[in-house]
Legacy VTK file of the C-alpha trace (Angstrom):
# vtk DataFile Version 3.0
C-alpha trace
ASCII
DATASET POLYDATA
POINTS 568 float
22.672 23.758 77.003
24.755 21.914 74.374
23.860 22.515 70.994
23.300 19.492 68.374
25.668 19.867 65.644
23.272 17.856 63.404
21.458 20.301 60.976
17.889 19.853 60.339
16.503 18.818 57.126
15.032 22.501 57.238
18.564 23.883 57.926
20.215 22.527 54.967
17.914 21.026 52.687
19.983 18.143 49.701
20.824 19.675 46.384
17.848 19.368 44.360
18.249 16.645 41.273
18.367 18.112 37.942
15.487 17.442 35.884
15.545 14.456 33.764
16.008 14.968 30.353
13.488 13.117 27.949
14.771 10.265 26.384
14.816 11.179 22.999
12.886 9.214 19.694
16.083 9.113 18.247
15.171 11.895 15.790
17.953 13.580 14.060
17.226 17.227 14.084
17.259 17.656 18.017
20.439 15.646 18.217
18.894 11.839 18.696
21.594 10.158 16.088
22.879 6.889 16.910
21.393 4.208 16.506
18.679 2.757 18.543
17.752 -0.247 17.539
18.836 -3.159 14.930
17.815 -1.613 11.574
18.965 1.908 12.306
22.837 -0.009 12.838
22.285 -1.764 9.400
21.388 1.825 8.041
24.291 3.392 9.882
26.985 0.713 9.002
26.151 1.492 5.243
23.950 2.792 2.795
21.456 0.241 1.810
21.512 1.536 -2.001
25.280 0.330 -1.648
24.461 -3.598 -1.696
23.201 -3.453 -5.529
27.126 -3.693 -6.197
27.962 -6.955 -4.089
24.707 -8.560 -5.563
26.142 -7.784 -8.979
29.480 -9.284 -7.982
29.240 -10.999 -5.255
26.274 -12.645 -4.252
25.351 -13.412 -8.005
28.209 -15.486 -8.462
28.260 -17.054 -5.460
25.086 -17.776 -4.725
22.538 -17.440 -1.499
24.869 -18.861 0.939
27.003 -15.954 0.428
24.989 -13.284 1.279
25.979 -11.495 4.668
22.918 -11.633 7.019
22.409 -7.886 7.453
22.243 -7.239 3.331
19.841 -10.182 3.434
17.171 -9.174 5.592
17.867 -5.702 5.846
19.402 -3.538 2.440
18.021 -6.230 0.015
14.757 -4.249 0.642
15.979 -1.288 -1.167
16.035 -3.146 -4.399
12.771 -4.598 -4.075
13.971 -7.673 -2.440
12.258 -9.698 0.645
13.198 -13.313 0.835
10.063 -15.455 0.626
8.869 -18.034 2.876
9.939 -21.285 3.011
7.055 -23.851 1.856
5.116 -25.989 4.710
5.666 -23.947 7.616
1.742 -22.903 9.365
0.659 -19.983 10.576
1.674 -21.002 14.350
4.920 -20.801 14.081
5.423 -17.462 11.882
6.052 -15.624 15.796
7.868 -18.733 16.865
11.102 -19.217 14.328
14.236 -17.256 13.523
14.193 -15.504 10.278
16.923 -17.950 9.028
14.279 -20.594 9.599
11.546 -18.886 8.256
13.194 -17.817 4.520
13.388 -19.923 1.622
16.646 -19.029 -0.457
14.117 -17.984 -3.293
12.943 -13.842 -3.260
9.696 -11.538 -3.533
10.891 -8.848 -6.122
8.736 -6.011 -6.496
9.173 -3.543 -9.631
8.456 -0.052 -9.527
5.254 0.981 -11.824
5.211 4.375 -10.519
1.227 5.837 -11.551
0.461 2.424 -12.722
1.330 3.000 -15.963
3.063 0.528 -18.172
3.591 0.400 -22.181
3.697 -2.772 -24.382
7.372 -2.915 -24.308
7.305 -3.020 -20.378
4.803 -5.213 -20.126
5.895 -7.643 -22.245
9.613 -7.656 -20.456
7.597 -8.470 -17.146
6.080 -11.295 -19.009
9.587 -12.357 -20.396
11.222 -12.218 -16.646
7.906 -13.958 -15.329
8.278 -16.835 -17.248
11.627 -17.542 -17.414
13.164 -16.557 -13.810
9.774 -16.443 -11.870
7.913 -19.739 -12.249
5.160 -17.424 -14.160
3.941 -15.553 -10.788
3.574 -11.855 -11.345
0.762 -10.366 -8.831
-0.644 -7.321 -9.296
-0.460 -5.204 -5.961
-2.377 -2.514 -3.952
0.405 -0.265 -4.349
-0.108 -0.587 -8.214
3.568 -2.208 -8.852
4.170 -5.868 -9.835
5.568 -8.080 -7.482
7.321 -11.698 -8.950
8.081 -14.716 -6.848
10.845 -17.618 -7.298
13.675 -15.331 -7.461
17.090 -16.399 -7.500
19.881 -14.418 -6.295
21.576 -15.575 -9.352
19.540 -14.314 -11.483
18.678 -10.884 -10.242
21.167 -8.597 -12.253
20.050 -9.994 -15.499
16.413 -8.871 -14.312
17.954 -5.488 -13.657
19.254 -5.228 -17.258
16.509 -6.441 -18.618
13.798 -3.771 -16.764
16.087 -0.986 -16.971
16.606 -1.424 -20.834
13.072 -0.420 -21.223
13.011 2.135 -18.707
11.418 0.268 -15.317
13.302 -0.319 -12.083
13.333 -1.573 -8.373
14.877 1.019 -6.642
13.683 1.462 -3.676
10.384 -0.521 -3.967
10.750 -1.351 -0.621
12.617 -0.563 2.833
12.626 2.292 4.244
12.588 4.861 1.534
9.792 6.574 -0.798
8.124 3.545 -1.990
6.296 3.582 -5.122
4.009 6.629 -6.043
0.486 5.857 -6.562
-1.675 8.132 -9.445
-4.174 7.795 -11.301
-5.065 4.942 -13.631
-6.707 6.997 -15.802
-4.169 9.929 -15.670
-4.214 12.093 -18.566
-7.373 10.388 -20.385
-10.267 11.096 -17.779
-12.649 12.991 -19.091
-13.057 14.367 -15.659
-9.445 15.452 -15.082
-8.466 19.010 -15.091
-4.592 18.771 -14.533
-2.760 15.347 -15.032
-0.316 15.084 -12.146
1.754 12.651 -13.820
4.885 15.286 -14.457
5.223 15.305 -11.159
5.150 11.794 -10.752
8.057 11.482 -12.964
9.833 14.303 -11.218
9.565 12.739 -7.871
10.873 9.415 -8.981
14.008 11.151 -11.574
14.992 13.405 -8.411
14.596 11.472 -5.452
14.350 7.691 -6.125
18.126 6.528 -5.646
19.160 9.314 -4.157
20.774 8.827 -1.383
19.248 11.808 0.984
16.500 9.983 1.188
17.590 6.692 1.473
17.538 6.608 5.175
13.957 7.296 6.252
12.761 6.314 9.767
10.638 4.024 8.043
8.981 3.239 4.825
7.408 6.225 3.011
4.167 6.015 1.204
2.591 8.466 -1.313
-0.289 8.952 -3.754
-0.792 11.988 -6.562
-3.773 12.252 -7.886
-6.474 14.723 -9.583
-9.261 12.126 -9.453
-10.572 10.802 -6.096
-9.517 7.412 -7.259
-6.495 6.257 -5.152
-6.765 5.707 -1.178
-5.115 9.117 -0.194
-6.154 9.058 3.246
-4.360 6.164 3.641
-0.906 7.369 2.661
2.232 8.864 4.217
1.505 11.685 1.673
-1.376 12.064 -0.377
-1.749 15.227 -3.275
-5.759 15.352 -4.846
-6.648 17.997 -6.934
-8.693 21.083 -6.212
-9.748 23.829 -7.549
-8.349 27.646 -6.026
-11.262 30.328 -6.234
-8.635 32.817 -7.109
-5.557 30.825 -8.380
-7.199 28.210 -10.737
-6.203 24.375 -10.051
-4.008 22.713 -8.065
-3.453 19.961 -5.249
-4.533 19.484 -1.783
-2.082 18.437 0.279
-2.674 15.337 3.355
-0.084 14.184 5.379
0.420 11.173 8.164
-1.713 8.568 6.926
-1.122 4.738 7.247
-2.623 1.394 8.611
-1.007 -1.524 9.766
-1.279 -2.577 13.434
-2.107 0.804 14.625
-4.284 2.621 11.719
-4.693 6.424 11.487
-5.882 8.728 8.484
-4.446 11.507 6.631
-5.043 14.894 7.734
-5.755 17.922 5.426
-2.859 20.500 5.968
-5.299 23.089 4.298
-2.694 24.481 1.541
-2.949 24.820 -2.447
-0.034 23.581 -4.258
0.126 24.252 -8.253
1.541 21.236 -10.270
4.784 22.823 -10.531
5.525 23.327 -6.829
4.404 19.044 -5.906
8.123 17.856 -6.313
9.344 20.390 -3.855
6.712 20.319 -1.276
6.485 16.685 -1.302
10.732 16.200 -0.692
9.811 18.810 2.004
7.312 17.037 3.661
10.237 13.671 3.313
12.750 15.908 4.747
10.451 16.200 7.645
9.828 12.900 8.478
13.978 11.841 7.910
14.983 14.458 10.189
12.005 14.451 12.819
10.747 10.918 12.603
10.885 8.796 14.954
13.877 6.243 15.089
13.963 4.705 18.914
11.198 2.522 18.217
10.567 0.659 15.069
6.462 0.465 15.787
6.128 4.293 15.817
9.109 5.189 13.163
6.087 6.211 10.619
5.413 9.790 9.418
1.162 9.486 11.065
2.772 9.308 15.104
4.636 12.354 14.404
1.536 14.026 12.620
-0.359 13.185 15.396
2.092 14.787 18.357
2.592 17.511 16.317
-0.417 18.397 14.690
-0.969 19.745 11.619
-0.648 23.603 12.517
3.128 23.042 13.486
3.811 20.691 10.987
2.461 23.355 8.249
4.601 25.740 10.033
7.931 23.310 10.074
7.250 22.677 6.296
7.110 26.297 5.305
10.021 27.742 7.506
12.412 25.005 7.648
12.462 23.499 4.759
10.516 25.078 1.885
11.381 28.829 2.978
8.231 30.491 2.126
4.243 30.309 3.227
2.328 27.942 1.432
-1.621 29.399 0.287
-4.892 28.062 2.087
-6.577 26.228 0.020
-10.252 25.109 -0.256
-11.184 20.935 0.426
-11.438 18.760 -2.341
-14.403 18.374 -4.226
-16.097 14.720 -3.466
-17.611 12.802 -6.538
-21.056 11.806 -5.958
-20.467 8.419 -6.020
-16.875 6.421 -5.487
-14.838 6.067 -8.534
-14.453 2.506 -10.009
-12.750 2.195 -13.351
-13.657 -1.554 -14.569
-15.884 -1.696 -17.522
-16.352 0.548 -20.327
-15.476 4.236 -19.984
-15.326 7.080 -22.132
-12.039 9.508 -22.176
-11.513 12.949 -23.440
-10.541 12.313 -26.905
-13.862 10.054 -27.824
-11.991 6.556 -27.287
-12.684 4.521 -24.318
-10.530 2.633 -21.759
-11.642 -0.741 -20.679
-11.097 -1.684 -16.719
-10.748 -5.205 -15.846
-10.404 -7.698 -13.067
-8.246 -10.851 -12.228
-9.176 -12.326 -9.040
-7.601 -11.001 -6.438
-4.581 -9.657 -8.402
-3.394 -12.846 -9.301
-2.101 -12.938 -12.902
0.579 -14.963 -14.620
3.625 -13.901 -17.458
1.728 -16.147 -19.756
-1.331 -14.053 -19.787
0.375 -10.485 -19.343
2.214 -11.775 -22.322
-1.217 -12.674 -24.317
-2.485 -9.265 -22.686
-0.302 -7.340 -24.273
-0.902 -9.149 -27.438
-4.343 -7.999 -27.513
-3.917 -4.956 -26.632
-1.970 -4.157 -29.461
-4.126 -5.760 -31.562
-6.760 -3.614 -30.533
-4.768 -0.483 -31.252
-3.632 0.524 -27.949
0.176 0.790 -26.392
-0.443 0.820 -23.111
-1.829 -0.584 -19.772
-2.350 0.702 -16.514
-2.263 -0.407 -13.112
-5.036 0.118 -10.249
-4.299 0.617 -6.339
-7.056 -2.222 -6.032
-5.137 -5.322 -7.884
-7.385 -4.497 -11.317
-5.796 -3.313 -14.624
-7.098 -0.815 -17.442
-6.900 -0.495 -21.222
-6.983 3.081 -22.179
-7.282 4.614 -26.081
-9.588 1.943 -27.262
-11.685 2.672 -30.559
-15.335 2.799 -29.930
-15.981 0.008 -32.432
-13.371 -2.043 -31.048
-14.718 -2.366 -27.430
-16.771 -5.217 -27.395
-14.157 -7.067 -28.949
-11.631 -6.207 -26.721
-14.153 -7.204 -23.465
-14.364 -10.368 -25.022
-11.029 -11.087 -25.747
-9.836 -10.107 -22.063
-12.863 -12.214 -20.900
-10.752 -15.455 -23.409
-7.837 -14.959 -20.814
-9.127 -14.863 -17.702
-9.399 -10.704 -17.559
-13.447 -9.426 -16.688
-14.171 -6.274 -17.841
-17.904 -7.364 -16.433
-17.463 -8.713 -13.068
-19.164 -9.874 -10.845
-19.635 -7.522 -7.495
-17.384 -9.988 -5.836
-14.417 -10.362 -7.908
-14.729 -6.775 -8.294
-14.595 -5.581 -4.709
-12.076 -8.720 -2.803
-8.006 -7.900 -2.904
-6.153 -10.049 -0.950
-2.112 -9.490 0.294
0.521 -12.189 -0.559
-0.603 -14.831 2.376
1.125 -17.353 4.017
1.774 -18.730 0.423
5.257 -16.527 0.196
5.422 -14.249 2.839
7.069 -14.558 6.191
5.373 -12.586 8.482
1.849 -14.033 7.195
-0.742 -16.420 9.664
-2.978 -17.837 6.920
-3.650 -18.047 3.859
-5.140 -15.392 1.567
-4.703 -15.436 -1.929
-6.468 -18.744 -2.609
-9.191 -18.374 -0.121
-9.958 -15.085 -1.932
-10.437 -16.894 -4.839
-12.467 -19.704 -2.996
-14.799 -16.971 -1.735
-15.219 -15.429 -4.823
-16.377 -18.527 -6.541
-18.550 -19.280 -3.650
-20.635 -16.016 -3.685
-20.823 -15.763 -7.577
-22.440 -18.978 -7.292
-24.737 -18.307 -4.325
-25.573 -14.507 -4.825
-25.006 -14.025 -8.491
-27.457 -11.053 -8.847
-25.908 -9.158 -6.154
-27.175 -5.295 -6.721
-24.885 -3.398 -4.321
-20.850 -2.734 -4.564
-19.049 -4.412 -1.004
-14.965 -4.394 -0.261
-13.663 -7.203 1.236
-10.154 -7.665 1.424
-8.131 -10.539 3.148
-4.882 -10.128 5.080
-2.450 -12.491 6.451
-1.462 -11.174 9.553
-2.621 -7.529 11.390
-0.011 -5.439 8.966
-2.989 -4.683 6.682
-0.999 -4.125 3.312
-4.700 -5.260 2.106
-6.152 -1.984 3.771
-8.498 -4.137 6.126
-9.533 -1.751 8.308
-11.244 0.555 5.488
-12.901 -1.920 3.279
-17.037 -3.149 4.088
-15.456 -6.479 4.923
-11.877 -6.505 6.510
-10.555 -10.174 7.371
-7.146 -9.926 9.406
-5.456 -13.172 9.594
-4.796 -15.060 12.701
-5.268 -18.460 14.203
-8.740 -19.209 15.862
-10.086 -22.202 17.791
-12.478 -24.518 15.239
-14.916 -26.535 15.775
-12.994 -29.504 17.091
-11.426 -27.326 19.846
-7.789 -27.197 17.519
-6.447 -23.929 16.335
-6.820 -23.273 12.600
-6.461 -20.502 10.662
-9.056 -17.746 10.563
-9.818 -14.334 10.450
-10.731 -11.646 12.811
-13.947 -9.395 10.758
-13.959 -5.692 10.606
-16.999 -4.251 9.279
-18.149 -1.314 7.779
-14.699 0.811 7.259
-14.204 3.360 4.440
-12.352 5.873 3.313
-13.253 9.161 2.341
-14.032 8.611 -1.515
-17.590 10.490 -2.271
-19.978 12.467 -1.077
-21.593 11.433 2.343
-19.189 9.153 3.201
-17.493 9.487 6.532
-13.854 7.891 6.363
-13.153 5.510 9.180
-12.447 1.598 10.699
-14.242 -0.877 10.618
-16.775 -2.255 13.356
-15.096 -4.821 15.577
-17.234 -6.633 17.598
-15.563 -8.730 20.950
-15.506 -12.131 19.622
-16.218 -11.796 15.929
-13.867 -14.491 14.090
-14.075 -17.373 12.065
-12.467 -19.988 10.626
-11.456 -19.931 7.170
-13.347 -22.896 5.924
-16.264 -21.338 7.226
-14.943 -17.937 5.771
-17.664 -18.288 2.375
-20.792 -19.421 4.871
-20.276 -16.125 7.110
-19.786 -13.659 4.652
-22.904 -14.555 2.605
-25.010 -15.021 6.009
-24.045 -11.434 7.204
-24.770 -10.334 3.327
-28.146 -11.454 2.654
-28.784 -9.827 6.200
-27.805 -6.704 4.925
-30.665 -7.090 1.934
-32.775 -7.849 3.922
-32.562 -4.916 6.215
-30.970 -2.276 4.188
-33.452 0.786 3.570
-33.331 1.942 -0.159
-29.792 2.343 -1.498
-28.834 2.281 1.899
-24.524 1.489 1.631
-23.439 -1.801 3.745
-21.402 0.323 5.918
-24.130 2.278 7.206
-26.367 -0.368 7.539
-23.742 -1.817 9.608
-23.707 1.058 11.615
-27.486 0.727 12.590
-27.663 -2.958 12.590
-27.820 -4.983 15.943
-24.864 -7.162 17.316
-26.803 -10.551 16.533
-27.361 -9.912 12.589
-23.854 -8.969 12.178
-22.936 -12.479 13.651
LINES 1 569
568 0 1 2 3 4 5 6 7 8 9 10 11 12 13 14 15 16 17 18 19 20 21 22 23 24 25 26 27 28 29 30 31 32 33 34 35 36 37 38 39 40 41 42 43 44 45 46 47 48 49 50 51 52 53 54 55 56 57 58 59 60 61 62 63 64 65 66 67 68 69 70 71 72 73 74 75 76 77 78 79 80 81 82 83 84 85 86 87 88 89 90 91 92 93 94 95 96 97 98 99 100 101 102 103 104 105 106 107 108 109 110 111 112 113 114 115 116 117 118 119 120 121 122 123 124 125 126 127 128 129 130 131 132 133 134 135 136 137 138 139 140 141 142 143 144 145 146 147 148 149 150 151 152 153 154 155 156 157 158 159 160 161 162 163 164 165 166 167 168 169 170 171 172 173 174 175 176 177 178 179 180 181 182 183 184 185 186 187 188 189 190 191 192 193 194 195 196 197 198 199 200 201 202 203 204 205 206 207 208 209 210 211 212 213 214 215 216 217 218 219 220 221 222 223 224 225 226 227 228 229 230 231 232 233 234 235 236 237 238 239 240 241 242 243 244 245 246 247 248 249 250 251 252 253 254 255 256 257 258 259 260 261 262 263 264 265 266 267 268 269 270 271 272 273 274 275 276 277 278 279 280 281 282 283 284 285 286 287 288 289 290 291 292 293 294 295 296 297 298 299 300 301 302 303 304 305 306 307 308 309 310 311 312 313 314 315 316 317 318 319 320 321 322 323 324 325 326 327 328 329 330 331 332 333 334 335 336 337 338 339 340 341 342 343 344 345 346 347 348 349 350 351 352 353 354 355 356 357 358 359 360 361 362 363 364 365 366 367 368 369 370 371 372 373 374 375 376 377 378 379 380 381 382 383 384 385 386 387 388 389 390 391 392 393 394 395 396 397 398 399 400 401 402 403 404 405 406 407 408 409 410 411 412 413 414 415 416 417 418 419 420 421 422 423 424 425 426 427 428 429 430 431 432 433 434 435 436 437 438 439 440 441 442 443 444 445 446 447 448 449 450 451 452 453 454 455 456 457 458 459 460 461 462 463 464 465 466 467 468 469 470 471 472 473 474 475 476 477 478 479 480 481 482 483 484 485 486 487 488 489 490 491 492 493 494 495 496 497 498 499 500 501 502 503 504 505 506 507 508 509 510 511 512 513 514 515 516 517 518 519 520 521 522 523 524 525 526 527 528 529 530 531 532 533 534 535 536 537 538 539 540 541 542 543 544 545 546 547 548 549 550 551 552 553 554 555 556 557 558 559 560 561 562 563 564 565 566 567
């Protein structure tokens, strides 16, 4: 019988394929170096730290028409440079238009006040540069820095000269580098303080701002140093807060992949002691990490928290301490809560028997003509110095006893409260649609509008309430963590026409005393509303809350208990 030459799949099976590799996240360290998308080219192609040198003597001279497109909206950022958005264009089309279309040739220029702290001299050159190149705008952040609007291109190096000559910079206040290094506001004068962090503060920023092995992080890098539980750690890429060791005395617990934005995770405790000395070197560890390990592919998961989060903290302790610091790191015990958040405004007493004085603008919105009568009566009340807050407030510290009360009354003459009200107190709001490009709405000025509009309506409010406002769902306000979070966006009104509006989150928090549990706020399907009807909601849900609360009972975990329909 004839034989069939055809083999049988049993016979002689196909070469099995080879496994398919992962696609890699573009991170350096296993290999993943070219670039993988738009801004890691622009990296690539050259340094962004290079472009200071054709502002200076090219695009200066020239003017905004010269700049190439890839300096523009890419290594500008390095020097604290974003252009700003062009005037009249809504909400609706910030998704819709080119970034060409979007940008006015005017800039955003944010200056570096690393730890908030700022003397006379500084603040007084801010002033200058705020008036005269910067229509008088001069905001006071989240991220405790100044930020200016109205920039020309033109005018920028002679800002440079002018901030460097007293010892302030841009560097690196934004893109994707170590941004600005949050401390303290009452560093070194807190009464409460055991080590003042702030030598390592200036370490950090003489070593590693500018330099150019850090320059290229997978995306921006955020930090906060701080003895004092005053500064939203758990929100940061890095976060140091001081702790006592049982055995070794104190030192700084160390919390690693925080951040917000679009998709919002908290810091997690690595569980090691780090004495003051050792911060600079663990902290350009823990950078090295995230340059060489971070994810590059995609530009919505190039932050240090995804990484964090695949990895976990027991192999990222372990990466830190093999690979890069070359030696174990000691346990250390948790941070010691205070019993009740820190806020600095009003009148507080420091170590050395003076007091410094903490005050609010609404909504961080200040001008150069009042920093510059600021820091004229400061001095005249025998301080040097001011300090920044991580919550768009400002402090006077080494103020005479006697003097006080005439200091809180001169502050009140220019529009500074050292006694607020509960509301201008607790609302920041981000830049808005005002200057920023990738804004919805409007932020700054509704801020103030709902401010006015509680202080008039619940003046003897008895409870302290967050509420921040945010133009779009990037949350540089820190929406999800505050009692009442309002993300920008378009919503339908009453007339059945989109408007702008906010989406509410209720009931977030960080970590920040005893018995509070750090975490997002509520979200409930459906709960929006317009911004005209912004004020109107926010005291309805509000006088709920009295109503219902139980004792001292905090707004966030009433809003925990409360039912759907009250929280409407």
């Amino acid at each position: 019988m004839a034989v069939s030459s055809t083999p049988t799949r049993s016979e002689n099976p196909p070469a099995a394929r080879a496994p398919r590799r992962p696609r890699g996240e573009g991170q350096w360290a296993l290999g993943h170096r070219e670039p993988l998308n738009a801004n890691e080219r622009i990296k690539k192609d050259d340094d962004p730290l290079n472009v200071r040198a054709r502002i200076e003597t090219i695009y200066a001279h020239r003017g905004f028409a010269s700049i190439d497109p890839q300096d523009l909206r890419g290594r500008f950022r390095w020097w604290g440079l974003y252009t700003q958005r062009k005037a009249g264009i809504d909400g609706g089309r910030t998704a819709v238009l080119e970034p060409h279309e979007l940008e006015d040739e005017f800039f955003m220029l944010r200056v570096r006040v690393d730890g908030g702290q700022l003397n006379l001299t500084q603040l007084r050159v801010i002033a200058e540069i705020s008036r005269e190149f910067a229509r008088d705008t001069a905001d006071i952040t989240d991220r405790q820095n100044i930020q200016f609007h109205w920039i020309r291109v033109e005018d920028v190096p002679e800002i440079w000269r002018r901030l460097e000559e007293v010892g302030l910079q841009t560097t690196e206040a934004c893109g994707d580098c170590p941004r600005i290094v949050l401390g303290s506001p009452v560093a070194g004068v807190a009464r409460d303080e055991v080590v003042d962090p702030t030598p390592a503060i200036d370490e950090i920023v003489r070593r590693y701002v500018g330099d150019k092995s850090f320059s290229n992080l997978p995306r921006k890098f955020k930090t906060s140093i701080s003895w004092l539980v005053d500064t939203p750690y758990e929100a940061n890429d890095i976060a140091f807060l001081g702790v006592e060791h049982p055995e070794h005395g104190p030192g700084f617990d160390l919390w690693v992949g925080g951040g917000l934005s679009t998709n919002p995770m908290l810091a997690k405790r690595l569980g090691v002691w780090v004495p003051l000395h050792e911060v600079p070197d663990v902290w350009a560890g823990v950078v090295g990490i995230f340059r060489d390990y971070g994810y590059r592919r995609l530009r919505n998961r190039a932050r240090l928290k995804f990484l964090v989060a695949d990895w976990g903290v027991e192999r990222f302790r372990e990466v830190l301490e093999k690979e890069y610091l070359g030696r174990t790191l000691l346990d250390g015990p948790s941070p010691q809560l205070p019993s009740r958040p820190i806020d600095h405004i009003g009148v507080h007493p420091q170590r050395d028997g003076r007091n410094y004085v903490g005050a609010a603008p609404v909504v961080g919105r200040v001008s150069g003509a009042q920093l510059a009568r600021l820091a004229d009566v400061v001095e005249a009340h025998g301080s040097d110095r001011v300090r920044l807050t991580p919550y768009q407030k400002l402090l006077v510290p080494d103020v005479a006893p006697e003097r006080t009360d005439s200091l809180v009354a001169a502050l009140r003459r220019i529009g500074l409260e050292a006694q607020p009200s509960a509301w201008r107190r607790g609302t920041m709001a981000c830049t808005g649609i005002e200057f920023c490009k990738l804004a919805i709405v409007e932020t700054k000025r509704r801020g103030e509008e709902l401010v006015a509009r509680l202080e008039e309506r619940l003046r003897d409010f008895d409870a302290d309430i967050s509420i921040h406002l945010n133009g779009c769902p990037n949350a540089c306000a820190r929406t999800q963590v505050a009692d009442i979070g309002l993300k920008g966006q378009l919503v339908v009104g009453p007339d059945g026409r989109q408007v702008e509006g906010f989406q509410v989150h209720l009931g977030g928090g960080l970590g920040m005393a005893q018995g509070q549990t750090a975490g997002f706020g509520r979200k409930l399907r459906g709960l929006k509303t317009t911004a005209e009807e912004l004020p109107a909601y926010v005291e309805r849900v509000v006088r709920r809350y009295l109503a219902g609360r139980t004792g001292d009972e905090t707004f966030a975990n009433w809003v925990i208990r409360a039912d759907e329909e009250e929280l409407r």
